[in-house]
One Martini backbone bead per residue (centre of mass of N, CA, C, O) as a GRO file, in nm:
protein
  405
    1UNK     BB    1  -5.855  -4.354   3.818
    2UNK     BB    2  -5.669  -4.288   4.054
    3UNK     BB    3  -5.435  -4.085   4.201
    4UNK     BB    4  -5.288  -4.301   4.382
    5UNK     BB    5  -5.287  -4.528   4.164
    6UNK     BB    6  -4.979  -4.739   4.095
    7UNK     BB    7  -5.091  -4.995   3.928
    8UNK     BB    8  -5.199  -4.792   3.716
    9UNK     BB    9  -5.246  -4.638   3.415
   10UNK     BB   10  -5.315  -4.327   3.227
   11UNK     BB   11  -5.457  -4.162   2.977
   12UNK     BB   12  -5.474  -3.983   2.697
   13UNK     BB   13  -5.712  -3.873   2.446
   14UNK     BB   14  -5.541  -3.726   2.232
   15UNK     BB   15  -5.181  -3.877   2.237
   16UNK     BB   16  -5.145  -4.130   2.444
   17UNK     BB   17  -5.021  -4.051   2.699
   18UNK     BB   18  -4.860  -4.202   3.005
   19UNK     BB   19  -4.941  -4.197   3.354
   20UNK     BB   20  -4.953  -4.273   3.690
   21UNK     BB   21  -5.126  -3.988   3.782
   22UNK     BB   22  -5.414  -3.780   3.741
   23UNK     BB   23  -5.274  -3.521   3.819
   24UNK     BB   24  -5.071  -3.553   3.573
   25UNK     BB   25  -5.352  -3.549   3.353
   26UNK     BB   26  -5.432  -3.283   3.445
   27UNK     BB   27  -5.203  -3.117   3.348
   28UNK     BB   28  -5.167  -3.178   3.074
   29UNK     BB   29  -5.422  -3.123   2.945
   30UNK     BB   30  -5.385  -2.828   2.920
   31UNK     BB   31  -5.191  -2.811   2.687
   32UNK     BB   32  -5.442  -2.846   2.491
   33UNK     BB   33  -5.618  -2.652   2.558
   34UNK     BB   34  -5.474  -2.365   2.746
   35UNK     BB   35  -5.529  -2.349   3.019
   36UNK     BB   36  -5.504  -2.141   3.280
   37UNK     BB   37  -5.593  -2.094   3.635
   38UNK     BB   38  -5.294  -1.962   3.771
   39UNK     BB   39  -5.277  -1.653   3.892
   40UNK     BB   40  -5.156  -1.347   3.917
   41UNK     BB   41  -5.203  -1.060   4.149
   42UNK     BB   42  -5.045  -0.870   4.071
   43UNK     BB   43  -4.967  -0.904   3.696
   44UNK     BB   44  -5.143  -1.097   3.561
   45UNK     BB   45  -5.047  -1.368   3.538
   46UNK     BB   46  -5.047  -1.675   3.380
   47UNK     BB   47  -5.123  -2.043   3.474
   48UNK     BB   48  -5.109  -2.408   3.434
   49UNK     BB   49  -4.946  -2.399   3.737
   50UNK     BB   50  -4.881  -2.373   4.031
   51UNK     BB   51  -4.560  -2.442   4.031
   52UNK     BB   52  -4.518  -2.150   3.830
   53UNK     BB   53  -4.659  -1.955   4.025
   54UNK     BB   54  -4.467  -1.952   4.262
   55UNK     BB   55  -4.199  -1.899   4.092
   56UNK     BB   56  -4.311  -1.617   4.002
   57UNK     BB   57  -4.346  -1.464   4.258
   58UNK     BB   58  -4.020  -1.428   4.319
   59UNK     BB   59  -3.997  -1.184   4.122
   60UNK     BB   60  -4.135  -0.968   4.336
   61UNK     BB   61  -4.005  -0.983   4.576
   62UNK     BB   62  -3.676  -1.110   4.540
   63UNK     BB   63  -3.637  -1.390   4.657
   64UNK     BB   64  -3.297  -1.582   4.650
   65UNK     BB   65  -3.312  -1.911   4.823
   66UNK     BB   66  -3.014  -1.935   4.684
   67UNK     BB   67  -2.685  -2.036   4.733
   68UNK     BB   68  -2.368  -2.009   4.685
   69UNK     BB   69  -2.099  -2.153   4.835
   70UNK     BB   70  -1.849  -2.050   4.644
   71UNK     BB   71  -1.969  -1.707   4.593
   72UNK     BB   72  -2.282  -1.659   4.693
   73UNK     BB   73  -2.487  -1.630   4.504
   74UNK     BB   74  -2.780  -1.583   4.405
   75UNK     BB   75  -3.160  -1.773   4.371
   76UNK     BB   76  -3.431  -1.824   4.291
   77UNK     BB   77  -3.357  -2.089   4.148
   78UNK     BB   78  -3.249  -2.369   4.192
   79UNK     BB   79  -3.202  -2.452   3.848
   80UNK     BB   80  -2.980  -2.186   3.843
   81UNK     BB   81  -2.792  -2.315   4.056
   82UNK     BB   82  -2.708  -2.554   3.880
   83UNK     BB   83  -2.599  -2.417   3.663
   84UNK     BB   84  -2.422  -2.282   3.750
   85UNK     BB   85  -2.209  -2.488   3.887
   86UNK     BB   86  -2.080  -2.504   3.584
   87UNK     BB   87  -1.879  -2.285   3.652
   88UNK     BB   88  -1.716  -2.458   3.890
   89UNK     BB   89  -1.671  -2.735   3.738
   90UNK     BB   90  -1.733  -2.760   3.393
   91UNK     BB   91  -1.975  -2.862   3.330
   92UNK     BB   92  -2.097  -3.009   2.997
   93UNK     BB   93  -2.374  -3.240   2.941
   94UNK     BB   94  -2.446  -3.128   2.587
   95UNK     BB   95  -2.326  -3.323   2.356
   96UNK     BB   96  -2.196  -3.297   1.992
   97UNK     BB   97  -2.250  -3.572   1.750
   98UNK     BB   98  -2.068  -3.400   1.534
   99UNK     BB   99  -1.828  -3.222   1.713
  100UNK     BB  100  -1.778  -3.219   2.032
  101UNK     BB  101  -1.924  -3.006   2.128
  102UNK     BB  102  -1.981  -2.855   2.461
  103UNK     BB  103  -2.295  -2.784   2.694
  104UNK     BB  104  -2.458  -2.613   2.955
  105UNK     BB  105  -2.688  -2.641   2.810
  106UNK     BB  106  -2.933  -2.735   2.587
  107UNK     BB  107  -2.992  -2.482   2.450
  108UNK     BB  108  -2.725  -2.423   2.316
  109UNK     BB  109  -2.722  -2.728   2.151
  110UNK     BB  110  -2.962  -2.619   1.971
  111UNK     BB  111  -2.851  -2.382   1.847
  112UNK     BB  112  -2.565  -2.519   1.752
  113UNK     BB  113  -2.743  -2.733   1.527
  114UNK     BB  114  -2.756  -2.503   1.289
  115UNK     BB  115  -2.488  -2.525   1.187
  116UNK     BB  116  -2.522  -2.848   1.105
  117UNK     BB  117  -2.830  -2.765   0.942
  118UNK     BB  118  -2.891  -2.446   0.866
  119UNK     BB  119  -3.092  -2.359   1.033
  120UNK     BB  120  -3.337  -2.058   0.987
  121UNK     BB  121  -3.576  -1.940   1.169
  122UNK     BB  122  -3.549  -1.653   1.130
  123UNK     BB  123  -3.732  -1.387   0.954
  124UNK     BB  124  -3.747  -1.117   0.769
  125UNK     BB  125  -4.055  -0.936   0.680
  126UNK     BB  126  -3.880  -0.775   0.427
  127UNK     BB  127  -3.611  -0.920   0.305
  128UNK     BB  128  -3.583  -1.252   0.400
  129UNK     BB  129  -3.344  -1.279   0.622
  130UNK     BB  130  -3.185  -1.526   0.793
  131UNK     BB  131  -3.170  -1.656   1.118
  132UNK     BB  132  -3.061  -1.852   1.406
  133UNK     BB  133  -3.083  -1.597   1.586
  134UNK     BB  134  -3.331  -1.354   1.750
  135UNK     BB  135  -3.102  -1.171   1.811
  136UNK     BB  136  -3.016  -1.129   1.493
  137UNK     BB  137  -3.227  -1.022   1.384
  138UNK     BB  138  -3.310  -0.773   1.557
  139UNK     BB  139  -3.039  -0.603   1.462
  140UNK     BB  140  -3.134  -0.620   1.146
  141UNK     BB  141  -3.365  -0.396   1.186
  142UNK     BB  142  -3.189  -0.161   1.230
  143UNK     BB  143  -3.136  -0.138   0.904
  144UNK     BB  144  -3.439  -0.063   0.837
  145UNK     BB  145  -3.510   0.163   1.057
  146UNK     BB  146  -3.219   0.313   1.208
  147UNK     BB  147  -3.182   0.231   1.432
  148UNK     BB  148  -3.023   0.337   1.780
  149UNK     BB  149  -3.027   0.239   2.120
  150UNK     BB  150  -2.750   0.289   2.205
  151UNK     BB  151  -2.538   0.448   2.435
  152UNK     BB  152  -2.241   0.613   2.531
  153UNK     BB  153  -2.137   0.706   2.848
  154UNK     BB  154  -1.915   0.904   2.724
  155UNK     BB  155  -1.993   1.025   2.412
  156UNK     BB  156  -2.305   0.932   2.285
  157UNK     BB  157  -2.280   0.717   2.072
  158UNK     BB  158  -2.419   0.521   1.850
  159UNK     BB  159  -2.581   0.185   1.870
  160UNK     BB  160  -2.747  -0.135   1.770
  161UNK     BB  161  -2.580  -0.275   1.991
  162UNK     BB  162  -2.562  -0.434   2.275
  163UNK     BB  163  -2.357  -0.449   2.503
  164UNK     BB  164  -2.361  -0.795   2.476
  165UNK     BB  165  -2.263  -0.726   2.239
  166UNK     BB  166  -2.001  -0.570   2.037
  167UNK     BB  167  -2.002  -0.268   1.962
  168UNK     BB  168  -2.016  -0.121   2.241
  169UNK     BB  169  -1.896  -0.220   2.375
  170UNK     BB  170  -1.564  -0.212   2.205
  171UNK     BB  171  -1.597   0.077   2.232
  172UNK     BB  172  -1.565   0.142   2.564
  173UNK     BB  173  -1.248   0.059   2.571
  174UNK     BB  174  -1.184   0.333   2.419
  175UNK     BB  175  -1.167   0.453   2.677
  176UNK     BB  176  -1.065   0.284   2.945
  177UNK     BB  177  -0.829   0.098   2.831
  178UNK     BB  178  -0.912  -0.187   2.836
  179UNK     BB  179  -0.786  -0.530   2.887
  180UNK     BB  180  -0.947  -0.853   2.957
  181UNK     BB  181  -0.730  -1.038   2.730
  182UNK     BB  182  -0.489  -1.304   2.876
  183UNK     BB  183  -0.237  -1.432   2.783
  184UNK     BB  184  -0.080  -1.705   2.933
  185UNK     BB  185   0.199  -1.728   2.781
  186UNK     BB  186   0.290  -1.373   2.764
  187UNK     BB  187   0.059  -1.157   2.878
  188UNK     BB  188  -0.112  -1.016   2.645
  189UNK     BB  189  -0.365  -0.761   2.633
  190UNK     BB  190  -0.699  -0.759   2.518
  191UNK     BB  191  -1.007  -0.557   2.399
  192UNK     BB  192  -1.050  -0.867   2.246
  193UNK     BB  193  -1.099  -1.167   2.203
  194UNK     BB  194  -1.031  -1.199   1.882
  195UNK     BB  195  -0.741  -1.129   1.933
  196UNK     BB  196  -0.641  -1.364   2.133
  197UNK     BB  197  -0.679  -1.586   1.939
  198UNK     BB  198  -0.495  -1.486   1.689
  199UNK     BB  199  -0.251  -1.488   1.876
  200UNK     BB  200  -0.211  -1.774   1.972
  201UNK     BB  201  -0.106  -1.875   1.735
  202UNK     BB  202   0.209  -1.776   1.748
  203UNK     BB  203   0.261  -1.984   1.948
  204UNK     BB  204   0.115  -2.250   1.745
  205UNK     BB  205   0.223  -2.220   1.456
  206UNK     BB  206  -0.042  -2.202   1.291
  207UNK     BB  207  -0.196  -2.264   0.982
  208UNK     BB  208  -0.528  -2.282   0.873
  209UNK     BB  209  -0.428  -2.133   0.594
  210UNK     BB  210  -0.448  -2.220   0.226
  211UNK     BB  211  -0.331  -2.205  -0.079
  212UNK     BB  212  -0.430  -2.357  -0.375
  213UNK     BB  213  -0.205  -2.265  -0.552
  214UNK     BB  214   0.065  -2.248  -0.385
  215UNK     BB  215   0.016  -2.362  -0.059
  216UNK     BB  216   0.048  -2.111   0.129
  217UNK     BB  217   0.035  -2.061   0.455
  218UNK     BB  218  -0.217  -1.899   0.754
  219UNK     BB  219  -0.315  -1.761   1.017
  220UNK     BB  220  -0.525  -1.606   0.873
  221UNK     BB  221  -0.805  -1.504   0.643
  222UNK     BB  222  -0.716  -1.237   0.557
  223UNK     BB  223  -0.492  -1.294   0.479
  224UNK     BB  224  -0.525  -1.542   0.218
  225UNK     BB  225  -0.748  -1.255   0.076
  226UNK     BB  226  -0.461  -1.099   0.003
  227UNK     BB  227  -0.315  -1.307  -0.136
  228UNK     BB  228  -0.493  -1.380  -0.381
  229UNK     BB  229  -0.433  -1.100  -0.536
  230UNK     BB  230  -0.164  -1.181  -0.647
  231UNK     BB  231  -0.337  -1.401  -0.837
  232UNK     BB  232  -0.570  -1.134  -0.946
  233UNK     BB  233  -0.437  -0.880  -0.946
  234UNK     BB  234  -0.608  -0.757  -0.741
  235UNK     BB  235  -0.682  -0.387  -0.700
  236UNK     BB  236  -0.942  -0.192  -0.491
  237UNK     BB  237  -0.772   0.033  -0.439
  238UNK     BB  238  -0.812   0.389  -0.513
  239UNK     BB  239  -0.696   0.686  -0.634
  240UNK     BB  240  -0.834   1.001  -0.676
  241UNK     BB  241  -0.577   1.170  -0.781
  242UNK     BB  242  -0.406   0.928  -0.971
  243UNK     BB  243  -0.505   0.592  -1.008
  244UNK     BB  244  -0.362   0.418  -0.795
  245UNK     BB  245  -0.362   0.085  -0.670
  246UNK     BB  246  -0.454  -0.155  -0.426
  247UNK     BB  247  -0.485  -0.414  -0.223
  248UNK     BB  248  -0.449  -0.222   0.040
  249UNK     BB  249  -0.604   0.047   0.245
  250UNK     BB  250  -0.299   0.086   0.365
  251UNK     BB  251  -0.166   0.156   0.105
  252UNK     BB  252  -0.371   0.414   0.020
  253UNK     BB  253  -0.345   0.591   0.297
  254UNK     BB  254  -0.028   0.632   0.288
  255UNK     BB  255  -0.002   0.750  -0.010
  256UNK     BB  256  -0.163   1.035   0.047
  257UNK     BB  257   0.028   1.173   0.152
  258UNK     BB  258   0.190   1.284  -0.077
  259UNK     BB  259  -0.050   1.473  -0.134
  260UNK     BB  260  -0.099   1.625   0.181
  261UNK     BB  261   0.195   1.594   0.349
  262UNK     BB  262   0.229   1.399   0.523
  263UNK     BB  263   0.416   1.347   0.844
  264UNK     BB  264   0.387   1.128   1.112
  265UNK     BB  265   0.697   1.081   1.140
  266UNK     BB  266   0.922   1.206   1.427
  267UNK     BB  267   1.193   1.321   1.499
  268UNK     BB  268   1.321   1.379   1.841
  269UNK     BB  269   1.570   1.520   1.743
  270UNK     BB  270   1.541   1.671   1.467
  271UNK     BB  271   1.233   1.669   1.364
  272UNK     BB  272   1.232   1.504   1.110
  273UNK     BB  273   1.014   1.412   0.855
  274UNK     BB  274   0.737   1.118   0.761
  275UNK     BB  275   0.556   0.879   0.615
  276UNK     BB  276   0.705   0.669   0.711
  277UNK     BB  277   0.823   0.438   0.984
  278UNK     BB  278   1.102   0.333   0.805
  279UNK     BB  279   1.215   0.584   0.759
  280UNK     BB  280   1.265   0.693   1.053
  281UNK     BB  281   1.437   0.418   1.141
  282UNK     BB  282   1.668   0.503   0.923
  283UNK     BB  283   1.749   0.802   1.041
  284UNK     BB  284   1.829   0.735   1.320
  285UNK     BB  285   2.097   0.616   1.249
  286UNK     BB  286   2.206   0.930   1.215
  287UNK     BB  287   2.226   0.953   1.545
  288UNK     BB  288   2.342   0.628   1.616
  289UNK     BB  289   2.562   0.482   1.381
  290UNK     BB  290   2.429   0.264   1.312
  291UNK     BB  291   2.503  -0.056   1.145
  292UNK     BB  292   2.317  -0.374   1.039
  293UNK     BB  293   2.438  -0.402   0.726
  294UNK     BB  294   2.624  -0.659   0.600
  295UNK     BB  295   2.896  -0.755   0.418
  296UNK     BB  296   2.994  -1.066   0.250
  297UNK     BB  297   3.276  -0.954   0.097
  298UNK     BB  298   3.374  -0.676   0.242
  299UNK     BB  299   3.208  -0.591   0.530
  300UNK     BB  300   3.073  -0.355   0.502
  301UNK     BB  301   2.826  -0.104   0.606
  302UNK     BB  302   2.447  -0.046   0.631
  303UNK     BB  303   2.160   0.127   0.763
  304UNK     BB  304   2.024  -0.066   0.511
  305UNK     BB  305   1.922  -0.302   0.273
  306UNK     BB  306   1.895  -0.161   0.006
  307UNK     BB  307   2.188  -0.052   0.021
  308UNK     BB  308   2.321  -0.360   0.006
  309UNK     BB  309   2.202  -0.428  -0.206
  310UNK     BB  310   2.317  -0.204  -0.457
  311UNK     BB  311   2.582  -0.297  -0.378
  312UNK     BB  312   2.626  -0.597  -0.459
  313UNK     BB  313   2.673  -0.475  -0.749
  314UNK     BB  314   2.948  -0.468  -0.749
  315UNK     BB  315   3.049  -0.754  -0.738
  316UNK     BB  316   2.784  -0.867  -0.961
  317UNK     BB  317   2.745  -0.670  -1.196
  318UNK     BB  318   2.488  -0.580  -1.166
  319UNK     BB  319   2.220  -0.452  -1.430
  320UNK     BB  320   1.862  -0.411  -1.401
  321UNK     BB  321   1.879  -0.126  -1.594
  322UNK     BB  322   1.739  -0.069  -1.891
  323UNK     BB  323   1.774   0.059  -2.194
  324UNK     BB  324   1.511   0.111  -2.457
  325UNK     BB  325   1.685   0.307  -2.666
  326UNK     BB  326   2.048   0.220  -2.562
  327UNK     BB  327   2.072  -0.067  -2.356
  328UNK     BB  328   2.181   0.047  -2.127
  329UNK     BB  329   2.293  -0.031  -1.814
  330UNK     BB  330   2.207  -0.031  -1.423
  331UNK     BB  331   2.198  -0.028  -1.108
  332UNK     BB  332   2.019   0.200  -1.082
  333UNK     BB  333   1.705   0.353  -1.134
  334UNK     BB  334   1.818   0.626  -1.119
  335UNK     BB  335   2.031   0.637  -1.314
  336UNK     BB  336   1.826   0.550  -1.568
  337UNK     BB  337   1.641   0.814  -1.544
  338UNK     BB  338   1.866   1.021  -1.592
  339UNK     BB  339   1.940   0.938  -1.871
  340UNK     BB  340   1.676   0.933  -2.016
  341UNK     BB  341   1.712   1.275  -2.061
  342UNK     BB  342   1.902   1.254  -2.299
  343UNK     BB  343   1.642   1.153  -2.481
  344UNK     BB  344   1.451   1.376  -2.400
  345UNK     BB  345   1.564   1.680  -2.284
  346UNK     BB  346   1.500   1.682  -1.981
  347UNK     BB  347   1.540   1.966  -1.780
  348UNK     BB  348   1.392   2.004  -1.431
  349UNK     BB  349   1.650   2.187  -1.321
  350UNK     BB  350   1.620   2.533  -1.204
  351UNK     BB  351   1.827   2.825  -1.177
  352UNK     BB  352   1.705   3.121  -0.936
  353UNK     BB  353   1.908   3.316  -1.101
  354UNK     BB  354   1.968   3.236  -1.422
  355UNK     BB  355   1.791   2.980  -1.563
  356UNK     BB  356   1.945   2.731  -1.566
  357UNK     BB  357   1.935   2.384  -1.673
  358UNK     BB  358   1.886   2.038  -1.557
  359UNK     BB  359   1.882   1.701  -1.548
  360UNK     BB  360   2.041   1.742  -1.261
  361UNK     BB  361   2.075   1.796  -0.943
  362UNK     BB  362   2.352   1.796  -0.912
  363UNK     BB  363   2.438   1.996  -1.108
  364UNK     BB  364   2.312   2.217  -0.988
  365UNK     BB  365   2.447   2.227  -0.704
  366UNK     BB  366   2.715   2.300  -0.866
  367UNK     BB  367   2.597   2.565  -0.982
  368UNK     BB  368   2.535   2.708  -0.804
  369UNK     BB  369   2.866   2.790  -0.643
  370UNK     BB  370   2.934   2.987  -0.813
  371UNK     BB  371   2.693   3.229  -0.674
  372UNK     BB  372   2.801   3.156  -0.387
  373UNK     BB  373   3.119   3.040  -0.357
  374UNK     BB  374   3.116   2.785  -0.278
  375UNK     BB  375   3.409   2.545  -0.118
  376UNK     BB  376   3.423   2.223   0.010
  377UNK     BB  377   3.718   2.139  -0.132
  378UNK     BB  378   4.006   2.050   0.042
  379UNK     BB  379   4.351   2.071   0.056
  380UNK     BB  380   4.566   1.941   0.278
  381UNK     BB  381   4.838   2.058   0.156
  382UNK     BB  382   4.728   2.328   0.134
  383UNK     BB  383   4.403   2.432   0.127
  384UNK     BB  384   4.308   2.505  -0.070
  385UNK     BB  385   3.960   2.541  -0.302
  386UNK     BB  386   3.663   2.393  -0.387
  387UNK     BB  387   3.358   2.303  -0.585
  388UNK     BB  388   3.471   2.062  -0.702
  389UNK     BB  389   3.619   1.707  -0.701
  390UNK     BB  390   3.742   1.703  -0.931
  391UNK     BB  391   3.956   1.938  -0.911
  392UNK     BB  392   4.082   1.844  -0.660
  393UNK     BB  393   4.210   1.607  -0.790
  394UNK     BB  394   4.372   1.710  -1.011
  395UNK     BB  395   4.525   1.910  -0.793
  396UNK     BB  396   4.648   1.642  -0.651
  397UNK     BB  397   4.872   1.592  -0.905
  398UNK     BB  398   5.051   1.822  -0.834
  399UNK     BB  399   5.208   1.718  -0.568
  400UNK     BB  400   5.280   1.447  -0.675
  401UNK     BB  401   5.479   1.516  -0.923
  402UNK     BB  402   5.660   1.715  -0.736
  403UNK     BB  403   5.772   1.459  -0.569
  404UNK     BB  404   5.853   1.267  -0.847
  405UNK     BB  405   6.079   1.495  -0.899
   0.00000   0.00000   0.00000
């Protein structure tokens, strides 16, 4: 059959497939021999096709003859500068027919298909583990040889992955303090997608994490992987130097301050600092005289929420620390510590002058001033000072008796 003619079709002898032009089955042929007949000049590169060879030759020129007309962009080939396009009007025409996520390229959505097929046709030739796309292999071999290609230019840190995927990117954000991704709905800008997504979150009450066991409901998956450790008990974090256990790393985190002595919390107007920020917040309140917990029974107001908590068992009679030696209960757990000294005969708190020994730190306070002669409770009707409250309170019956004579 001719190549011009149109009348019949001609037949591949290899695959059976069917073209209408001689021309169109010997180019088909070379896919089966393998044959490249037309090589480039610069670079020998082979090609089955010459107008294969041709689109390769402008990767040398540099030669761009594609512009976009809407940013300017230019393009080697037609089909770049189409795909281009689909950035400027939204255009994604290869839909995934199991969950209607829509895409950009073909090749795309080749790929997306693995997550619904469990694909994973790369695989390591060293450990056996398999990956969807391969340069997911390729990052995953770095930890093979042991390779860092990447390095920051402001630091000189090294990465296993390069700019285009995460580490090395989402580090040079912390030199530049760029970020680049701003939630449109209250304008906060975060130097990760992954952060603006989960931000969103906030904005739509969305709580797609329930927990199966007791049923409530979470905005991320690692809220809800620390929520189960309530329920198995897990606290993975462990202190080295007293055995304390934690469920949250950064409560072991925290912790550790207590043995070295960390404050890293300080008040700026008088300088005292503390381990937690919590901490810090409570003591501005003696600066500001804020009181902003306040009794619904007596309308009392107290700096902090526990301060509140502990008055209301004043009303409630509430005394939920009992002594297991003498059933004794108490409102305040430090009540019961101190209480339970007595039965223990431990005096903790020792004067550095005389050397007596005291169960309670109060009692201490109170016996330095024999030492120092320290009087703070001052009569107002004589002036008369006292070291004790006790002691000032009794005196203060001998004015009363005097005018009720």
């Amino acid at each position: 059959v001719r190549g011009g003619d149109r009348s019949s079709s001609v037949k591949c002898g290899i695959c059976g497939k069917t073209f209408k032009f001689m021309c169109y089955l010997k180019k088909h042929y070379l896919s089966h021999t393998g044959e490249k007949p037309y090589t480039c000049e610069t670079c020998g590169t082979c090609f089955s096709q010459s107008g294969s060879l041709k689109l390769h030759m402008i990767t040398h020129t540099g030669e761009k003859p594609y512009p976009c007309e809407i940013c300017g962009k230019n393009f080697t080939l037609s089909r770049s500068l189409k795909i281009h396009m689909r950035l400027h009007t939204g255009e994604k025409p290869y839909p995934c027919e199991t969950c209607g996520k829509s895409f950009t390229l073909s090749h795309g959505l080749k790929n997306h298909m693995r997550i619904h097929t469990g694909e994973k046709p790369y695989a390591c030739e060293i450990c056996g583990k398999s990956f969807n796309y391969s340069a997911y292999l390729k990052v995953h071999m770095t930890s093979h040889t042991g390779e860092k290609p990447y390095s920051c230019t402001f630091c000189e840190k090294r990465f296993c992955y390069p700019s285009y995927m995460s580490h090395l990117k989402k580090h040079c954000l912390s030199h530049t303090s760029e970020k680049p991704y701003t939630c449109e709905t209250c304008g906060t800008c975060f130097n990760r997608s992954g952060s603006l997504k989960r931000h969103m979150i906030t904005h739509t009450g969305e709580k797609p994490y329930p927990c199966r066991i007791c049923g409530k409901s979470f905005t991320l998956n690692r809220s809800l992987k620390i929520h189960m450790q309530l329920h198995t008990g897990e606290k993975p974090y462990s202190c080295e130097t007293c055995g304390k256990s934690f469920t949250l790393s950064y409560g072991l985190k925290t912790h550790m301050r207590i043995h070295t002595g960390e404050k890293p919390y300080a008040c700026e107007i008088c300088g005292k600092s503390f381990i937690y920020s919590s901490y810090l917040k409570v003591h501005m309140t003696c600066h500001t005289g804020e009181k902003p917990y306040s009794c619904t029974l007596c309308e009392k107001r107290f700096c902090y929420p526990t301060a509140l908590k502990k008055h209301l068992r004043i009303h409630t009679a509430e005394k939920p620390y009992p002594c297991e030696e003498c059933g004794k209960s108490f409102v305040n757990r430090s009540h019961l510590k101190n209480h339970m000294m007595f039965h223990t005969g431990e005096k903790p708190y020792s004067c550095t002058t005389c050397g007596k020994r005291f169960s309670q730190q109060s009692a201490l306070r109170t016996h330095i001033r024999i030492h120092t002669g320290e009087k703070p409770f001052s009569c107002k009707s004589c002036g008369r000072s006292f070291n004790r409250s006790g002691i000032l309170l009794r005196h203060m019956r001998t004015h009363t008796d005097r005018s009720e004579s």
